[in-house]
C-alpha positions as CSV (number, residue, x, y, z in Angstrom):
1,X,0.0,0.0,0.0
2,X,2.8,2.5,0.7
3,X,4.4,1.8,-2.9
4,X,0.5,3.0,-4.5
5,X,0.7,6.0,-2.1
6,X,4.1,7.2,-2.9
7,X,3.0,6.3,-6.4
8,X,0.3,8.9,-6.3
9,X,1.6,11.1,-4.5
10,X,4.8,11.1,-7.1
11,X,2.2,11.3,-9.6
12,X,0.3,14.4,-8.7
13,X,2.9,16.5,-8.2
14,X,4.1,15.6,-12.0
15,X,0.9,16.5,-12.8
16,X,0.7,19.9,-11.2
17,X,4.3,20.8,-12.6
18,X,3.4,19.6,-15.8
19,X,0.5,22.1,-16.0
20,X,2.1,24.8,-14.3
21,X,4.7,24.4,-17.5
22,X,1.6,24.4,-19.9
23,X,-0.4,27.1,-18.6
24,X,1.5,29.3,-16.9
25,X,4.9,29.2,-18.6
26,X,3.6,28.1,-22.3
27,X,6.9,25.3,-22.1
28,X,5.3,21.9,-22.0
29,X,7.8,19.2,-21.7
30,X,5.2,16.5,-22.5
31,X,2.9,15.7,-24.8
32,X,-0.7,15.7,-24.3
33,X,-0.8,12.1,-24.7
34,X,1.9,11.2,-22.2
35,X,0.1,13.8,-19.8
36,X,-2.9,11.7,-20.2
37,X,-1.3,8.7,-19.8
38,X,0.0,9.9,-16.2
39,X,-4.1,11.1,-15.6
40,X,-5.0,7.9,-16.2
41,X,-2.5,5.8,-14.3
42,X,-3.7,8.6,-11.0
43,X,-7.2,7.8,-11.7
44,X,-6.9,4.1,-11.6
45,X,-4.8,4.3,-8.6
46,X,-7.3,6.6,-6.7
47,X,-10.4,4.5,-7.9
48,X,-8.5,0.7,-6.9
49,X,-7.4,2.5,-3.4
50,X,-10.2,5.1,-2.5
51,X,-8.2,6.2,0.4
52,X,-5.5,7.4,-1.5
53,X,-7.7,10.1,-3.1
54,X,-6.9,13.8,-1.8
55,X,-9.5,16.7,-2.6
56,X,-6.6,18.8,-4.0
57,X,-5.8,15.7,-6.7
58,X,-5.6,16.7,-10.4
59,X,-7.6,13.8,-10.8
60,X,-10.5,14.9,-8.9
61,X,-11.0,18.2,-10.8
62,X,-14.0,17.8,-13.4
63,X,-13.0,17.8,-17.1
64,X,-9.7,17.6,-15.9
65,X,-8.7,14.8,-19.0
66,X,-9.6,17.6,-21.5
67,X,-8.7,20.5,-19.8
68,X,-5.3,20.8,-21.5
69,X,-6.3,20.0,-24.9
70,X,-9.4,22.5,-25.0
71,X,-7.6,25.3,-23.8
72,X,-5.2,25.5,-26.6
73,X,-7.5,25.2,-29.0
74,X,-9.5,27.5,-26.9
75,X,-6.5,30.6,-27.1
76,X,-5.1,29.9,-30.3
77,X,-8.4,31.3,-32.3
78,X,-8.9,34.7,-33.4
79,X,-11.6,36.8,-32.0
80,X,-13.5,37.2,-35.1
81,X,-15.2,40.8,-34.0
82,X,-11.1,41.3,-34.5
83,X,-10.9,39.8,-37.5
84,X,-13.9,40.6,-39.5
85,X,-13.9,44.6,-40.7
């Protein structure tokens, strides 16, 4: 059991730096799909071993498995009231 707590515990941290590096600095150092790979391996973790879920837990958060993706695409269109004269 300590080995799965460690592991997510090791596991949310990575997550939180990893979007920190995404959103706040714009320097990803992953791709989306490895990003959702370690989302996925937190998830099962959490839902095999309830007790190892925290509140704060990247996991937790809703939409958090297409968070990332949607808002890039999100910021990289134009405003078309900009756009359009």
């Amino acid at each position: 059991m300590k080995d799965f707590a460690r592991e997510a515990e090791t596991l949310r941290a990575e997550l939180r730096r990893h979007e920190h590096l995404y959103y706040v600095l714009d320097q990803p150092e992953v791709s989306d799909a490895e990003y959702d790979a370690l989302m996925r391996r937190l998830r099962e973790l959490e839902e095999a071993h309830p007790e190892l879920a925290s509140p704060d837990s990247p996991a937790g958060r809703v939409g958090a498995s297409r968070a990332r993706a949607s808002s890039r695409s999100a910021t990289a269109r134009p405003c078309s009231a900009l756009t359009m004269r």
